[in-house]
LUMNUBA-243462 format. One record per residue (C-alpha): residue in three letters; y, z, x. Coordinates in nm, 3 decimals. Each point is the difference from the previous one (the first is absolute). Layout:
<nodes>
+-----+---------+---------+---------+
|  aa |      c2 |      c3 |      c1 |
+-----+---------+---------+---------+
| Ala |       Y |       Z |       X |
...
+-----+---------+---------+---------+
</nodes>
This chain:
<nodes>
+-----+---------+---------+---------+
|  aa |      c2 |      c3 |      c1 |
+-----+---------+---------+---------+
| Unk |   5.718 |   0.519 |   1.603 |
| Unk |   0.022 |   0.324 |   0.207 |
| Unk |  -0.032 |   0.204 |  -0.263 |
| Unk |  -0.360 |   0.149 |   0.098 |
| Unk |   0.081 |   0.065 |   0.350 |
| Unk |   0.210 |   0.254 |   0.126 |
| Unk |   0.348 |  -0.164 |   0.168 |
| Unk |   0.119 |   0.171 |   0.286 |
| Unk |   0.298 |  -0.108 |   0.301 |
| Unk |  -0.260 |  -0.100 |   0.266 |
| Unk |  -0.163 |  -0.197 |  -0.293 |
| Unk |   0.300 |  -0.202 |  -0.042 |
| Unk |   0.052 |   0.001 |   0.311 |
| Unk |  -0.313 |  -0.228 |   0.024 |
| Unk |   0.042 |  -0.239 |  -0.262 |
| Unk |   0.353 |  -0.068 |   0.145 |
| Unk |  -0.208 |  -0.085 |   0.316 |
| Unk |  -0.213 |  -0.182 |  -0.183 |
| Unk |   0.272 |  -0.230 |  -0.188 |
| Unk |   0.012 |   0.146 |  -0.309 |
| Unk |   0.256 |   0.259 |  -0.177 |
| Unk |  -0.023 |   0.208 |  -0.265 |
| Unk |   0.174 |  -0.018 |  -0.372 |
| Unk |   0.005 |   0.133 |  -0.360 |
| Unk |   0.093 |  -0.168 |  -0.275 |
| Unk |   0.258 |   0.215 |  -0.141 |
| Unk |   0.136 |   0.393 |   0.092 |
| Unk |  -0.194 |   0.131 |  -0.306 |
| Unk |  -0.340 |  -0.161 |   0.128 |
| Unk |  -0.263 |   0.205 |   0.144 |
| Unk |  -0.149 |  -0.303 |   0.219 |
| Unk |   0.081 |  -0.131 |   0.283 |
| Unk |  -0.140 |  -0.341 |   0.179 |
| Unk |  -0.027 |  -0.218 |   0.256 |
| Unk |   0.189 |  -0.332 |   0.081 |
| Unk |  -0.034 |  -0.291 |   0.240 |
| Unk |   0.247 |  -0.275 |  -0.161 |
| Unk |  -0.168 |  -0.354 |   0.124 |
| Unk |   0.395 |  -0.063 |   0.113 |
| Unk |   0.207 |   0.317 |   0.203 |
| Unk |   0.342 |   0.045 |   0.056 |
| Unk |   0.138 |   0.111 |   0.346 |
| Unk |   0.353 |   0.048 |   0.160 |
| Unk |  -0.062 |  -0.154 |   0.309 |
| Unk |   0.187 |   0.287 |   0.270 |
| Unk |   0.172 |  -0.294 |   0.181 |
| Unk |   0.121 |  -0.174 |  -0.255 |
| Unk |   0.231 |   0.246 |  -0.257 |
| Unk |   0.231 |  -0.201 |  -0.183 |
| Unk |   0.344 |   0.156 |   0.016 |
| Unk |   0.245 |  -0.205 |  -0.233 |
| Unk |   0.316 |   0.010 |   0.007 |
| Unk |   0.050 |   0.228 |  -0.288 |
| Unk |  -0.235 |   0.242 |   0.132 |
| Unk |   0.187 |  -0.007 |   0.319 |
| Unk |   0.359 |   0.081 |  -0.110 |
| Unk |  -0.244 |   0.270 |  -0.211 |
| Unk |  -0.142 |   0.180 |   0.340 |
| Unk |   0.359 |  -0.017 |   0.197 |
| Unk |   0.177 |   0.164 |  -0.305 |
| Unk |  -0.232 |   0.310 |   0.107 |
| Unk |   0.020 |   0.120 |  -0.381 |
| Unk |  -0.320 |   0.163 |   0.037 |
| Unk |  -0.204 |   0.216 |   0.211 |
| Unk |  -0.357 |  -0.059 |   0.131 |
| Unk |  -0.242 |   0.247 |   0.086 |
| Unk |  -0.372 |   0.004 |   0.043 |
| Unk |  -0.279 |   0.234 |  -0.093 |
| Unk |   0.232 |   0.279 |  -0.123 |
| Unk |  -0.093 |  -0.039 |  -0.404 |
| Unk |  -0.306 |  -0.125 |  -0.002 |
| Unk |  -0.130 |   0.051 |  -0.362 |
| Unk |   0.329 |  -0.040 |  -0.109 |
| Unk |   0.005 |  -0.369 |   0.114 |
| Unk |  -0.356 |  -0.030 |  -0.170 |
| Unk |   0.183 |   0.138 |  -0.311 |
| Unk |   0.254 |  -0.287 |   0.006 |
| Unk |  -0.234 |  -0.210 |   0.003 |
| Unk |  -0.202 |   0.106 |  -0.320 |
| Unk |   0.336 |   0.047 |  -0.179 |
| Unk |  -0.024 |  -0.324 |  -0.207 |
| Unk |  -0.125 |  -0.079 |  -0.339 |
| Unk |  -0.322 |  -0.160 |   0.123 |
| Unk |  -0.163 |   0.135 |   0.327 |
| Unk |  -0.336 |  -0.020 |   0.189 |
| Unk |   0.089 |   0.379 |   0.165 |
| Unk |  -0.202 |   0.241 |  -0.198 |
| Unk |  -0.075 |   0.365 |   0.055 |
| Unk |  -0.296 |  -0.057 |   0.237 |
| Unk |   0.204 |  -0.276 |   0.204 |
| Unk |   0.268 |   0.240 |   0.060 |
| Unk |  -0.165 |   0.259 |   0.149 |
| Unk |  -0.246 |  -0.210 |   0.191 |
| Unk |   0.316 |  -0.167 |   0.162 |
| Unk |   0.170 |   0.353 |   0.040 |
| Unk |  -0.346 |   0.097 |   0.206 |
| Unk |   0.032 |  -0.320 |   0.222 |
| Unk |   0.357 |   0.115 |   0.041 |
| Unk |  -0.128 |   0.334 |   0.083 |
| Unk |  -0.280 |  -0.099 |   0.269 |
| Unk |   0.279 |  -0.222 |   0.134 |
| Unk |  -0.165 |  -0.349 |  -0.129 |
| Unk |   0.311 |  -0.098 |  -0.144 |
| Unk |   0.390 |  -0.060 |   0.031 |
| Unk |   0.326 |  -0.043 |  -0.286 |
| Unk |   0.378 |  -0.091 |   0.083 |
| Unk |   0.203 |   0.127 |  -0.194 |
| Unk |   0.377 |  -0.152 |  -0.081 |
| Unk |   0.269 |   0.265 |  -0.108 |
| Unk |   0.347 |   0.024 |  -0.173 |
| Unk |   0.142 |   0.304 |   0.106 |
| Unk |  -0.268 |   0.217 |  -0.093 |
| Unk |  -0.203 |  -0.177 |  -0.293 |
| Unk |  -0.278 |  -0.204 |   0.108 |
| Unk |   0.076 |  -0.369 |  -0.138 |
| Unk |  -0.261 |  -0.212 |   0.133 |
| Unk |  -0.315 |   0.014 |   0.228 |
| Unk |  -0.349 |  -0.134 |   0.096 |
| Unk |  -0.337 |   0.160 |   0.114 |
| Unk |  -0.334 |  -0.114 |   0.133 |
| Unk |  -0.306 |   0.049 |   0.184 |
| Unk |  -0.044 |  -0.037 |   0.418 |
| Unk |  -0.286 |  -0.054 |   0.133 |
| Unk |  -0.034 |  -0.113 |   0.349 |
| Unk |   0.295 |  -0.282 |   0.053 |
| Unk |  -0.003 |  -0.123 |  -0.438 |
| Unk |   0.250 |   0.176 |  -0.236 |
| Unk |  -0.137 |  -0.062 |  -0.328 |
| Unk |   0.296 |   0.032 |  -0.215 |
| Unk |  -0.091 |   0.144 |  -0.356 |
| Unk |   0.347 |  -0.003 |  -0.184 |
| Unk |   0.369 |   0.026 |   0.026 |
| Unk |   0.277 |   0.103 |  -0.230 |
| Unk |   0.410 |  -0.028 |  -0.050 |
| Unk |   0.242 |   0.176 |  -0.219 |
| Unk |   0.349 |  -0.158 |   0.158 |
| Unk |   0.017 |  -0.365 |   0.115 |
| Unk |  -0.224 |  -0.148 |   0.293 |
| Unk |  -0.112 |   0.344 |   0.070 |
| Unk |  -0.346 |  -0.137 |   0.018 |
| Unk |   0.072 |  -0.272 |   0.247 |
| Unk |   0.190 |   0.271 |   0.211 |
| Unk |  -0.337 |   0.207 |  -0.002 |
| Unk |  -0.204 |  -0.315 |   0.106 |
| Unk |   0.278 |  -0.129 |   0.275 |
| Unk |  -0.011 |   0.345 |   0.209 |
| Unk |  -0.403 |   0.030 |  -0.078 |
| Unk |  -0.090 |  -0.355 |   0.142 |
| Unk |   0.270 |   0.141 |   0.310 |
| Unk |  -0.216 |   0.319 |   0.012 |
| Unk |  -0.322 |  -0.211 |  -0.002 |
| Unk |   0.078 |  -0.214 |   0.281 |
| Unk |   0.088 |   0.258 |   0.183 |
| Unk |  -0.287 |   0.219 |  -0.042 |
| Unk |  -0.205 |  -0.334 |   0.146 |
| Unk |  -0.121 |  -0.060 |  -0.363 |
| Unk |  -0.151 |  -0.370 |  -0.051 |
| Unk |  -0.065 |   0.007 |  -0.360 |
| Unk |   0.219 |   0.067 |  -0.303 |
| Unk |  -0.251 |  -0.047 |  -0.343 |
| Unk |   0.160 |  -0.009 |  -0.314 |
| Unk |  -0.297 |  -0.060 |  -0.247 |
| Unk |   0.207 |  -0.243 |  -0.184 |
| Unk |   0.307 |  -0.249 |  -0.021 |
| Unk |   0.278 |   0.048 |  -0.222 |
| Unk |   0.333 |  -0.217 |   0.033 |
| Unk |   0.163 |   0.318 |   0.122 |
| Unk |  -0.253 |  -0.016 |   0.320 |
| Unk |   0.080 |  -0.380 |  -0.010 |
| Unk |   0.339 |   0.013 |   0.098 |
| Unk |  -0.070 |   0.276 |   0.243 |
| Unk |  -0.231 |  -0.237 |   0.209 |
| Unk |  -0.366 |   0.125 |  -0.189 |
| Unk |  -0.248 |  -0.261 |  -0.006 |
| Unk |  -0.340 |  -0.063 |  -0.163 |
| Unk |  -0.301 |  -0.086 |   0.202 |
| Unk |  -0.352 |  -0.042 |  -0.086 |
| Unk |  -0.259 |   0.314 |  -0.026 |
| Unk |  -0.157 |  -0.122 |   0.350 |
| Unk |   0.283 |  -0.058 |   0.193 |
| Unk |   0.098 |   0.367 |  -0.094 |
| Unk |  -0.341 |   0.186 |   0.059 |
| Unk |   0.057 |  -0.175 |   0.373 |
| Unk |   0.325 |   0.128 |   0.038 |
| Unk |  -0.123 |   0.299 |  -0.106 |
| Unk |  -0.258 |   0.033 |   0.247 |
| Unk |   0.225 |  -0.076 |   0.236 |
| Unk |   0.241 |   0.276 |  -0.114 |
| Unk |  -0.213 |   0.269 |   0.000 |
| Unk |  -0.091 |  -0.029 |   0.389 |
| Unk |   0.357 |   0.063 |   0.030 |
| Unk |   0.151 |   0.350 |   0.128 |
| Unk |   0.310 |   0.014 |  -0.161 |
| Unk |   0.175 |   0.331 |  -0.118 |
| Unk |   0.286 |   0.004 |  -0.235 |
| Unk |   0.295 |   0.194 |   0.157 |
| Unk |   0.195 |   0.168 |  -0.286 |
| Unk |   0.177 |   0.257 |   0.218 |
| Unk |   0.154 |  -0.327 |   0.172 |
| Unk |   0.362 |  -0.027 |   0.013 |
| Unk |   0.088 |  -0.205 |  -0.331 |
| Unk |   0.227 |  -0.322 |   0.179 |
| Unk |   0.325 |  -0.078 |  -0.139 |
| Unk |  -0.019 |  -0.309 |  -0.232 |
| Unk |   0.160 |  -0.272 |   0.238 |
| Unk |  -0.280 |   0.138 |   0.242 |
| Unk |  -0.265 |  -0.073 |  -0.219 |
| Unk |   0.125 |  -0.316 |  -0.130 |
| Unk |   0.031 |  -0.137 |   0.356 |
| Unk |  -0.351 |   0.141 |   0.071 |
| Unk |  -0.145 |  -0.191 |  -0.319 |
| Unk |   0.210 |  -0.309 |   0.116 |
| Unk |  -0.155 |  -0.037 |   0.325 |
| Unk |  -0.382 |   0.095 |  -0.092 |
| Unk |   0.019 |  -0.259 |  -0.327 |
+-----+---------+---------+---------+
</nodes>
C-alpha cells in the first residue's frame, strides 16, 4: 500500500522504471497500490493488427485524431464507467505527469465531441499505456492505430499495456512473462525517443501502408 508515503509524478515516474504501476481499487477509494502481474501485456510497435474492418473504419475518415490537446479530458473518458481503478489521487497525479511533460493522450473526434481516446506514461523509449475509452464504434482501435504510428515514429521500442484483453488480442497485444518484460524494459529506457504530437497527422491510406510494411 502507498498509503503512508506521499505519491508524487517523479515517484511514479520511478516505479514505472522499476516495472511496476500504480492502481486503486475503485474511484471512491482513498488507496492506491502497486502492481507487477507475473504475466504483462504489450502491443508489440511492429506488429499492429489492422483487420479488415478496422481498415474500411480508418479510410472512411469518420473521425478526427489529435494528440495532447484534452488531456484530462481523455483521463475523464476513461474513468467514465461503472467500475474504474481512476480515483481522485490517480487523476491528478497523471494530470501532473501530463504537466511536467511525462506523458501523452490521442484523442479521436466527431466533429467536435471527443468519442474515443487513450493516454499513458513515456519514459525514455516505453509508453506505458494506462487506459483507453470509446463512445462511437472502433473509436478505440482508431486511437491505438495512429498512437502505435506516432510511436514508431517517435523511435519508441516499447508499447506496455499492463494487461491483455481480447480487444488488445485482435489488435496484435500479446502476453509475455514478468522477465522477459523487465528486459525489454531495460532495454527501453536507454532509448531516446520523443513523441512528436505537433507532427503532421498522415492520411489513413498513409498510415495503413506504413503499418503494412513495418508489420
Amino acid at each position: 500500500m502507498t498509503d503512508e508515503i506521499e505519491l508524487t509524478p517523479d515517484l511514479l515516474l520511478q516505479g514505472y522504471r522499476a516495472g511496476v504501476f500504480p492502481m486503486s481499487e475503485t474511484r471512491d477509494s482513498d488507496d492506491v497500490f502497486w502492481v507487477d502481474p507475473k504475466f504483462r501485456g504489450v502491443l508489440p510497435l511492429d506488429g499492429f493488427h489492422i483487420s479488415r474492418s478496422l481498415r474500411k473504419r480508418l479510410i472512411k475518415a469518420e473521425y478526427r485524431i489529435s494528440f495532447n490537446t484534452c488531456f484530462q479530458d481523455v483521463v475523464r473518458g476513461c474513468a467514465d464507467r461503472d467500475e474504474t481503478w481512476i480515483n481522485d489521487t490517480i487523476f491528478d497525479l497523471y494530470a501532473g505527469l501530463f504537466d511536467q511533460g511525462d506523458a501523452a493522450c490521442c484523442e479521436v473526434w466527431r466533429d467536435q465531441t471527443l468519442v474515443g481516446g487513450v493516454y499513458g506514461v513515456t519514459i525514455g523509449g516505453a509508453f506505458f499505456g494506462e487506459s483507453m475509452f470509446s463512445t462511437a464504434t472502433d473509436a478505440s482501435k482508431v486511437a491505438l492505430a495512429y498512437l502505435t504510428d506516432r510511436l514508431r515514429l517517435g523511435g519508441f521500442t516499447l508499447f506496455d499495456t499492463q494487461f491483455i484483453t481480447d480487444h488488445l488480442a485482435s489488435l496484435g497485444g500479446i502476453e509475455i512473462k514478468r522477465a522477459a518484460y523487465h528486459a525489454l524494459l531495460r532495454d527501453a529506457l536507454k532509448v531516446n525517443a520523443t513523441f512528436p504530437a505537433d507532427a503532421a497527422i498522415p492520411a489513413a491510406q498513409d498510415l495503413i501502408q506504413r503499418n503494412t510494411q513495418t508489420s
